[in-house]
C-alpha positions as CSV (number, residue, x, y, z in Angstrom):
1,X,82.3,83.1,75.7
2,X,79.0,81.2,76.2
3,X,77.3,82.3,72.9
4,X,80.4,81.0,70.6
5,X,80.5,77.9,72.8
6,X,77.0,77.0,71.5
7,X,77.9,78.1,67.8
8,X,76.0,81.3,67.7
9,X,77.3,84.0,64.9
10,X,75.2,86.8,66.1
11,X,75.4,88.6,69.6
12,X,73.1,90.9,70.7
13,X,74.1,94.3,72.1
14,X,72.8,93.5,75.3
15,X,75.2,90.0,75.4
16,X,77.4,91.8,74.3
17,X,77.7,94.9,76.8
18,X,76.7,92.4,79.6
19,X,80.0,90.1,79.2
20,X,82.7,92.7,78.0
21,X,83.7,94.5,81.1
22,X,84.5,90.5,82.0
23,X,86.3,90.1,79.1
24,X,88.2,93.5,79.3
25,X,88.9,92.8,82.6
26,X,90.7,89.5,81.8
27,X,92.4,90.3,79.0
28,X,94.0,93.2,80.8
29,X,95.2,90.3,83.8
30,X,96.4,87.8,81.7
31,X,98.6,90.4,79.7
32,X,100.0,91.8,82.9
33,X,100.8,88.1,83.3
34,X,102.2,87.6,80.4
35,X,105.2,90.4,80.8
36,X,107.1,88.2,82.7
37,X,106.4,84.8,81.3
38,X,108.9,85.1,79.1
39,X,106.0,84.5,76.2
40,X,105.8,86.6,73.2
41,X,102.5,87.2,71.4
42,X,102.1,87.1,67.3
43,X,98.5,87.7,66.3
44,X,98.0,88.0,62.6
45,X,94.4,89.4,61.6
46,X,93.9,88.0,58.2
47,X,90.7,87.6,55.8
48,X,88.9,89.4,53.1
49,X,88.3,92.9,52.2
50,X,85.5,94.9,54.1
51,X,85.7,91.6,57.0
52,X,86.8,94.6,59.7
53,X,90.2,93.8,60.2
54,X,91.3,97.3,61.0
55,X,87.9,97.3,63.2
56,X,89.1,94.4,65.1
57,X,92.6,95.6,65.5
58,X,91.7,99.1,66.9
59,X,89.4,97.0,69.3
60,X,92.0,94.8,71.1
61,X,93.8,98.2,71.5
62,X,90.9,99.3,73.2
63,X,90.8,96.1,75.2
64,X,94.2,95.7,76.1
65,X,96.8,97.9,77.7
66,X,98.7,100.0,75.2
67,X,102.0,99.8,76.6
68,X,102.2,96.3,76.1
69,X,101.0,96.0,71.7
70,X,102.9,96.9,68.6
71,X,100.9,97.1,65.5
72,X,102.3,96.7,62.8
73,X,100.5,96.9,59.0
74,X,102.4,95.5,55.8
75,X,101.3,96.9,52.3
76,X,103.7,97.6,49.8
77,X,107.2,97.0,50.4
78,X,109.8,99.4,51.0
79,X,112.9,100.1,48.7
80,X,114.6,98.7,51.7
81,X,112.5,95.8,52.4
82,X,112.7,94.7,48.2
83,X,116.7,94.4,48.9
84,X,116.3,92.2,51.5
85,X,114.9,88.1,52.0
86,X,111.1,88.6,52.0
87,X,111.2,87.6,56.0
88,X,113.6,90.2,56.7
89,X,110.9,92.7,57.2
90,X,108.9,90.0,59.7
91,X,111.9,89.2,61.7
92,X,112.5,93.2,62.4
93,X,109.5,93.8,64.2
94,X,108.8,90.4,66.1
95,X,107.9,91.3,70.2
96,X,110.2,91.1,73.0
97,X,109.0,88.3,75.4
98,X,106.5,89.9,77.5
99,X,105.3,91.7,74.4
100,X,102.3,91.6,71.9
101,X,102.7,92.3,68.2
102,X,99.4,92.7,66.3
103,X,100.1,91.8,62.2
104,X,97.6,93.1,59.7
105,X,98.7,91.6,56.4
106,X,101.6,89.3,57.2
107,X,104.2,86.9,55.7
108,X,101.0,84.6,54.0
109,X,99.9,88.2,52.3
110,X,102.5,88.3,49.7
111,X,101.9,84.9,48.8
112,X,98.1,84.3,48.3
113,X,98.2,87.8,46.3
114,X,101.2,86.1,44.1
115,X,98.9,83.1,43.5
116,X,95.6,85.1,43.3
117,X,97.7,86.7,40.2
118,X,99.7,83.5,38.7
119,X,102.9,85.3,39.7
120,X,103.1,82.4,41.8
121,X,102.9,79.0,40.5
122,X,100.9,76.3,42.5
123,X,104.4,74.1,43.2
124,X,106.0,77.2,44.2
125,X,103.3,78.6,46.7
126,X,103.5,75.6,48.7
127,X,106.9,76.0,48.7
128,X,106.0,79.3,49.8
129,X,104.0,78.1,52.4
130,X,106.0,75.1,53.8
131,X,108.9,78.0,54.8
132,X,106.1,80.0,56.7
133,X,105.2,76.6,58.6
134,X,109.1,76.1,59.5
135,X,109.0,79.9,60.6
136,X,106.3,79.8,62.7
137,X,107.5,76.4,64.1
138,X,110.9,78.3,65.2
139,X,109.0,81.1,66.6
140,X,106.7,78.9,68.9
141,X,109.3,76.4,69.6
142,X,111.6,79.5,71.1
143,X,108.3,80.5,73.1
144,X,106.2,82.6,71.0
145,X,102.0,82.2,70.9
146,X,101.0,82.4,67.7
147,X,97.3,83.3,67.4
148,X,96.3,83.6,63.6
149,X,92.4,84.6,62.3
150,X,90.8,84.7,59.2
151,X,88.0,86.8,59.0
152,X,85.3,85.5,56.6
153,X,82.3,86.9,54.9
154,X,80.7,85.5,52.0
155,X,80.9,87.0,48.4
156,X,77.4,88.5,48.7
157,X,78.3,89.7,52.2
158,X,81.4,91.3,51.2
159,X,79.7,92.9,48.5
160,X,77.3,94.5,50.7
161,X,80.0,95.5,53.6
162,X,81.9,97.0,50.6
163,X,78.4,99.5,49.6
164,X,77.7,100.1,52.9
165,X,80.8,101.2,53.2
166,X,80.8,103.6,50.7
167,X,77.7,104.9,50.8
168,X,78.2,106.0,54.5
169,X,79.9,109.8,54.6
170,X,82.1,108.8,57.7
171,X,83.2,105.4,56.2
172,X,83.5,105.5,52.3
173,X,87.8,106.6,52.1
174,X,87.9,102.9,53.6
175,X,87.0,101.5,50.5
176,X,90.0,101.2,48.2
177,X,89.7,100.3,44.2
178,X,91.7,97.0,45.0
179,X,88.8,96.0,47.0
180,X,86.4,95.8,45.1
181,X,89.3,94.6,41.8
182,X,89.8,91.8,44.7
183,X,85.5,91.1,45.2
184,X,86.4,90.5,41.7
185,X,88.2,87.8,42.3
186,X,86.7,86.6,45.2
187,X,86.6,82.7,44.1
188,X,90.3,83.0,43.5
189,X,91.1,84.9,46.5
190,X,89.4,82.1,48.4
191,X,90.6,79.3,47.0
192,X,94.2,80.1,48.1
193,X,93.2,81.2,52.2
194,X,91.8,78.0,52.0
195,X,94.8,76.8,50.6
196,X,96.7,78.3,52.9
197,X,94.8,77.4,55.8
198,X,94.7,74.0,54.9
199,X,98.8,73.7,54.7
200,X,99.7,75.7,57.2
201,X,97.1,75.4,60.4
202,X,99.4,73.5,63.0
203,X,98.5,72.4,66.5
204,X,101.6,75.1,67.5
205,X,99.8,77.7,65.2
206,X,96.9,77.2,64.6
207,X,94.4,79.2,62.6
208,X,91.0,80.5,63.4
209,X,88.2,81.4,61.0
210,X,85.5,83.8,62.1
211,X,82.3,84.6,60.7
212,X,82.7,88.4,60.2
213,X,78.7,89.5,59.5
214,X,78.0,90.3,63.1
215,X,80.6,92.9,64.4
216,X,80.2,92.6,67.8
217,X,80.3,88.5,67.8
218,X,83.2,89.1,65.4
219,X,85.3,91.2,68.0
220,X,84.2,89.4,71.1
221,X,85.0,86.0,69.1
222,X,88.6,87.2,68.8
223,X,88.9,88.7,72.0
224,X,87.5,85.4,73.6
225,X,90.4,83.3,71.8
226,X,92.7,85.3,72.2
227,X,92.0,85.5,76.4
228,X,91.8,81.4,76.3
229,X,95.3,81.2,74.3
230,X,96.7,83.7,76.7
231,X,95.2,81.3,79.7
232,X,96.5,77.9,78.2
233,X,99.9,79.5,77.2
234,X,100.4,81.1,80.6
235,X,99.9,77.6,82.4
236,X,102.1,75.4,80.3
237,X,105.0,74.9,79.2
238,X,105.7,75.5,74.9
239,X,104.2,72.8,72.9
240,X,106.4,69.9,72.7
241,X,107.4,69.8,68.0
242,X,109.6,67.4,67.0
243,X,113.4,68.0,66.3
244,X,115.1,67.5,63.4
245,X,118.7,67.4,63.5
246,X,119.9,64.9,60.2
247,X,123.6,64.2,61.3
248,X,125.2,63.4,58.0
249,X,128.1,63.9,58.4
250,X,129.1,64.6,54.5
251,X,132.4,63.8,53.0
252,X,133.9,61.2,56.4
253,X,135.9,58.6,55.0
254,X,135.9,55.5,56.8
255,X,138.0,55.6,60.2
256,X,138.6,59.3,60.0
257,X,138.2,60.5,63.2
258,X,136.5,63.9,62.2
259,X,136.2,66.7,59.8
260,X,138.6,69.0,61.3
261,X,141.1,66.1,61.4
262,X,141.2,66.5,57.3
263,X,142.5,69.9,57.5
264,X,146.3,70.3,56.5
265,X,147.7,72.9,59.0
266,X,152.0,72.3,57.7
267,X,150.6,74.5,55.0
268,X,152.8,77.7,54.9
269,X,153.5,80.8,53.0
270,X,156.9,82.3,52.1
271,X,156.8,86.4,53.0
272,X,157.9,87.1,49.4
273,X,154.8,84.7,47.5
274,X,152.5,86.0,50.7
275,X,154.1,89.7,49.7
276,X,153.0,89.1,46.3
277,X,149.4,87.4,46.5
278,X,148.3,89.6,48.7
279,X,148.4,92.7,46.7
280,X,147.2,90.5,43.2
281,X,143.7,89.1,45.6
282,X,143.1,92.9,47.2
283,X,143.4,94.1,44.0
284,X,140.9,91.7,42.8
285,X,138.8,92.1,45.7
286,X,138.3,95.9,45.3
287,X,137.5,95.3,41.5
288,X,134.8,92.3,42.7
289,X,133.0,94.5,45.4
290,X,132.5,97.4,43.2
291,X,131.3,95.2,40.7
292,X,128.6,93.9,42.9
293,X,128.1,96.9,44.1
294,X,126.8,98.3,40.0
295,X,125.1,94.6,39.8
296,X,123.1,95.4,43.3
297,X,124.7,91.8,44.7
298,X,125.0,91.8,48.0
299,X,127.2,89.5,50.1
300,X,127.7,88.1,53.9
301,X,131.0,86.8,55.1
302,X,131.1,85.4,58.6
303,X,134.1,83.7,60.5
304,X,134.0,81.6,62.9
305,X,137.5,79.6,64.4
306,X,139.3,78.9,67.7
307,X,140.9,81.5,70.0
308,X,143.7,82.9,68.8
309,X,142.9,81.6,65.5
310,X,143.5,84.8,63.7
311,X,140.1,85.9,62.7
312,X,140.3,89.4,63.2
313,X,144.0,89.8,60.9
314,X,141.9,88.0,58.2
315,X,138.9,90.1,58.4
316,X,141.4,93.5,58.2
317,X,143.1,92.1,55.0
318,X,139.3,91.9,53.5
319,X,138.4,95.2,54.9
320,X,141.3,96.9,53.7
321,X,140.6,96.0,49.4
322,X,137.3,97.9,49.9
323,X,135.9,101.3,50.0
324,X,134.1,101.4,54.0
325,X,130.9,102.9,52.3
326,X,130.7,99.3,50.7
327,X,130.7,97.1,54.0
328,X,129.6,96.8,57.5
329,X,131.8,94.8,60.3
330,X,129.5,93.4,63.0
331,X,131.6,91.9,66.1
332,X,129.5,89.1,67.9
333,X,129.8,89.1,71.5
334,X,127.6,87.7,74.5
335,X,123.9,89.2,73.7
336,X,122.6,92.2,74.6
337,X,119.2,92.4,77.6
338,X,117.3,93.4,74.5
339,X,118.7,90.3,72.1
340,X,118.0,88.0,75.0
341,X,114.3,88.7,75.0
342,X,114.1,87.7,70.9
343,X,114.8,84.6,69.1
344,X,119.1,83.8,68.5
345,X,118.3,84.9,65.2
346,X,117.0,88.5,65.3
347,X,120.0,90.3,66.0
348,X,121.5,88.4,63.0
349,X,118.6,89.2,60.7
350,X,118.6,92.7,61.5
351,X,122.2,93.2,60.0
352,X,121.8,91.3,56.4
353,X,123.0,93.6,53.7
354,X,121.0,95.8,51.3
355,X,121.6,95.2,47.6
356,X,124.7,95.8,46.7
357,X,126.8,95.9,50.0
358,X,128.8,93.6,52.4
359,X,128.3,92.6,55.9
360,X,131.0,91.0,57.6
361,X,130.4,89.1,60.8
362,X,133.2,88.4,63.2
363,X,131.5,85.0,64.5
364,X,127.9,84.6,63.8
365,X,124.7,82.9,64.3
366,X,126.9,79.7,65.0
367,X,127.3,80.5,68.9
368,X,124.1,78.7,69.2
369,X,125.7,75.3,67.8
370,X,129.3,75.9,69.7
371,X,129.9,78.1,72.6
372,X,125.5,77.5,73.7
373,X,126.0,74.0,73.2
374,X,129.5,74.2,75.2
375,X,128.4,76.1,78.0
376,X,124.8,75.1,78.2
377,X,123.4,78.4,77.7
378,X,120.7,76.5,75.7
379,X,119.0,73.2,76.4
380,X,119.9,70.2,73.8
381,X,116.7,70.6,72.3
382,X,117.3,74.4,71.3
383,X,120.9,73.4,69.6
384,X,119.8,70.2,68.2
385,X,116.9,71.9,66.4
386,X,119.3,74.8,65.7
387,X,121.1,73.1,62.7
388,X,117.6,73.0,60.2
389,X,116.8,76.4,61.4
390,X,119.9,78.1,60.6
391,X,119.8,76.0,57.0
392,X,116.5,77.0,56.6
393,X,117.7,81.1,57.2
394,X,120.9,80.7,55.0
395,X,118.9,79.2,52.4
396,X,116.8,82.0,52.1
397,X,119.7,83.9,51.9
398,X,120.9,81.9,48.8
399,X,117.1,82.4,47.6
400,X,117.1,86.2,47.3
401,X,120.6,86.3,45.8
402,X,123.4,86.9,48.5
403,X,126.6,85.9,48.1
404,X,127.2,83.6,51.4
405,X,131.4,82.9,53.1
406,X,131.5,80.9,55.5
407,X,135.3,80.0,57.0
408,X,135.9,78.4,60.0
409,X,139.8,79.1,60.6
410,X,141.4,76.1,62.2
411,X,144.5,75.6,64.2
412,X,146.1,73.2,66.5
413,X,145.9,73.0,70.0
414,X,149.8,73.4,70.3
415,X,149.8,76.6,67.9
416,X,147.1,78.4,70.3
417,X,149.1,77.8,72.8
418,X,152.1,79.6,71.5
419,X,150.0,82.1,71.0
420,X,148.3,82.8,74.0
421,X,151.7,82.8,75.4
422,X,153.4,85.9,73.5
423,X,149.8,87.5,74.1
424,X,150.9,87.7,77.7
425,X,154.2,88.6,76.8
426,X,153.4,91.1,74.4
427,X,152.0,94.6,75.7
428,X,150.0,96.1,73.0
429,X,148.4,92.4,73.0
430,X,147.8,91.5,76.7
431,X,143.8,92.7,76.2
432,X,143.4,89.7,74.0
433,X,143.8,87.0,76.6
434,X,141.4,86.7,78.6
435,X,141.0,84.2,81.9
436,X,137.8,83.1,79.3
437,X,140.4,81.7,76.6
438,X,142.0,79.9,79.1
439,X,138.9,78.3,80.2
440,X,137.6,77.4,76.7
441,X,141.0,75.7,75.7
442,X,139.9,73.8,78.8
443,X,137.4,72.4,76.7
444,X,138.8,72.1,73.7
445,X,137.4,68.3,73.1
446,X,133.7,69.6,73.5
447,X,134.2,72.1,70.8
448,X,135.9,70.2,68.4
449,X,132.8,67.8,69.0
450,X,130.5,70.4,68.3
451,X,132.6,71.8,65.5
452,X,132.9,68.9,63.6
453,X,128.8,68.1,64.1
454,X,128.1,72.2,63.1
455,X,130.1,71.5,59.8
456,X,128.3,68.3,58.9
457,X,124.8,69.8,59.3
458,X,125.1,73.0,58.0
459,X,127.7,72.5,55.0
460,X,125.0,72.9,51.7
461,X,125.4,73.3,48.5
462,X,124.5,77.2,49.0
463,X,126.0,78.0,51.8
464,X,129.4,75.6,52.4
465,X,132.2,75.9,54.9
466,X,135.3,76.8,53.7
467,X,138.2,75.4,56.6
468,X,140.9,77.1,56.6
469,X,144.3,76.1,57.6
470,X,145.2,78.5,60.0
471,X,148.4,77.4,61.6
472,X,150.7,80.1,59.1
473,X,148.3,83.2,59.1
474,X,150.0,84.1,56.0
475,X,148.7,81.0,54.5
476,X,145.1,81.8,56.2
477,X,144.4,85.3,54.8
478,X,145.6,84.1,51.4
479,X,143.4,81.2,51.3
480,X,140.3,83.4,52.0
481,X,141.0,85.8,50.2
482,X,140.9,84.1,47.9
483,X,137.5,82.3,48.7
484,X,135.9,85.4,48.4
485,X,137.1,86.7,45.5
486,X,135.6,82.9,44.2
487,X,132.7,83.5,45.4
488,X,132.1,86.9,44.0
489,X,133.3,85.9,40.8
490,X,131.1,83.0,40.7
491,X,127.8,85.4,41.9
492,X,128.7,87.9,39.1
């Protein structure tokens, strides 16, 4: 684009009809390049009222090849969405690698409209704004161009966009009350994009201002960027970031060998006392859940532990204290073609709980940290980094209100051997052996490694692990029982 190269802000319609069938015709090559790059695309069209965002978003749709965008406009939120994290509704319509999402209003919208209002104080929007920087880091560090532009016109501009506007029969319904409430407050309004831009413009995500006056330099200008973002992302490699991985290691006394190694597994349970507790923690249970239910608290228990561990008999003693129109069981298994083409995290995100209700996860969002890390399904780099990223998403968990379990069920290596043994001896319980568990018991000193590393990084004050001593499954369900019943009581 010659004429932004020099710093023009105007294009004439004969530049501008003389260079577009170039730039149409590029766009349209670099996308068909982009569906199997294994790229996504997020561009977020941001900036002030009457700038032409909608204008600029119907153009690119006009420019590029249908098939391949996803709009998606956020205004007011949802019943749904207000019972979730405020990123919930973000991470549900992120693109499929290969994909192009197109965001008018976006996850900085809430925010500069919070501080515009002092709903928001000025520590707490750059709070705000420090958790969008770690987002968008995740996103581009897991492949994702971000492309994010800030359409600007001047107060006196804007004021004139906004008549013109209204005073044109085809065009006036475009002009809401709130914009001109917002020309109001155009000072304040600016002062936090600028804000905004100023805290959050990264060299992975960076943001763009454009001089809106002149349409058609104001759509060729983000069609040009976006063409030479495709270009530069299509030919290298994602951005190198830096990874932050803390290793703690909280709680290790000196010469212990590791966490798991503080776990007592002679703990047992007589079948009378186990008889006994069982029936008094259900019974509390029940009470908890629908008491969370009135007080719209919802919760998210996820279990994690070796083979053979005994997950699955803990998770039925849970389900069985509550009504199933109160909770949801999600079983975790080796992702789906259409979870491999989003970040770890999106299938995990799609399943937190609305207000009020329970979402139980048999294993989790720690695959990436243990069987990944393992197996090498993801590089060093993408596990390392893992740990502050899922802190980061369990924090905003904590943030929004929900109650957060997380047990890791630990036995010994000479207990899941029994074990494995009467499943081959045992009919009804042959499908639970697998050649797989056989293979990972093979490795059994790589995943207490990466055991005892996943519950030094990620044990927090919000969100702790709770190990359980899983040798006497009696002893097991008991214990977190228990745990939850702590937790809820501790929420309510």
């Amino acid at each position: 684009m010659s004429d932004a190269a020099k710093g023009l802000t105007v294009l004439s319609k004969k530049q501008y009809e003389e260079h577009l069938p170039t730039l149409r015709a590029e766009l349209i090559q670099a996308q068909s390049e982009l569906r199997d790059s294994g790229v996504s695309v997020v561009i977020i069209i941001s900036g002030v009222d009457g700038a032409g965002k909608g204008e600029v978003v119907h153009r690119l749709s006009e420019w590029l090849d249908p098939r391949g965008i996803d709009t998606q406009a956020f205004w007011q939120l949802s019943d749904e969405e207000k019972e979730r994290p405020p990123f919930w509704r973000f991470w549900k319509i992120l693109p499929a690698r290969g994909r192009i999402t197109i965001l008018v209003g976006s996850w900085y919208t809430e925010p500069i409209v919070a501080r515009v209002y002092n709903r928001m104080s000025a520590q707490a929007y750059d709070a705000a704004l420090r958790r969008i920087v770690r987002f968008e880091q995740m996103l581009a560090q897991d492949g994702t161009l971000i492309l994010k532009v800030a359409l600007h016109l001047s107060k006196k501009d804007q004021r004139k966009r906004l008549k013109d506007l209204e005073q044109n029969p085809n065009t006036h319904w475009r002009v809401l009350p709130s914009d001109w409430t917002h020309h109001k407050l155009y000072d304040s309004f600016t002062d936090a994009a600028h804000r905004s831009i100023e805290q959050t413009s990264t060299p992975i995500a960076p943001w763009l201002t454009i001089d809106a006056n002149d349409r058609r330099y104001r759509d060729f200008a983000v069609g040009s960027t976006l063409l030479e973002c495709l270009r530069k992302r299509l030919n290298h490699s994602t951005p190198a970031t830096r990874v932050e991985a803390s290793a703690r290691y909280v709680g290790l006394k000196k010469g212990q060998a590791s966490i798991l190694g503080t776990v007592d597994l002679t703990q047992t349970l007589s079948g009378a006392r186990y008889r006994k507790q069982l029936a008094k923690y259900q019974a509390k249970l029940n009470r908890l859940i629908w008491a969370a239910s009135e007080r719209r608290i919802a919760s998210v228990i996820l279990f994690e532990g070796w083979d053979a561990a005994g997950k699955g008999s803990c998770i039925r003693r849970i389900t069985e204290a509550m009504d199933p129109r109160l909770y949801r069981l999600i079983p975790v298994a080796a992702p789906t073609d259409e979870e491999r083409v989003h970040h770890y995290l999106w299938r995990f995100w799609r399943h937190i709980p609305r207000a009020g209700r329970m979402t139980l996860f048999d294993r989790s969002w720690y695959g990436r940290v243990l069987v990944e890390r393992v197996e090498r399904f993801a590089t060093r780099a993408e596990w390392t980094r893992a740990y502050s990223e899922i802190r980061d998403f369990e924090s905003q968990l904590a943030d929004h209100g929900i109650v957060l379990a997380k047990f890791w069920i630990h036995i010994s290596k000479e207990e899941q051997l029994q074990r494995f043994k009467r499943r081959e001896e045992v009919s009804y319980k042959r499908h639970k052996i697998t050649s797989e568990d056989w293979r990972n018991r093979r490795k059994w000193p790589a995943y207490e490694t990466a055991v005892n590393d996943m519950v030094a990084e990620t044990s927090i004050a919000t969100s702790p692990w709770t190990l359980v001593a899983g040798n006497d499954k009696k002893f097991a369900r008991i214990q977190i029982l228990k745990s939850v019943c702590q937790r809820l009581e501790a929420a309510l």
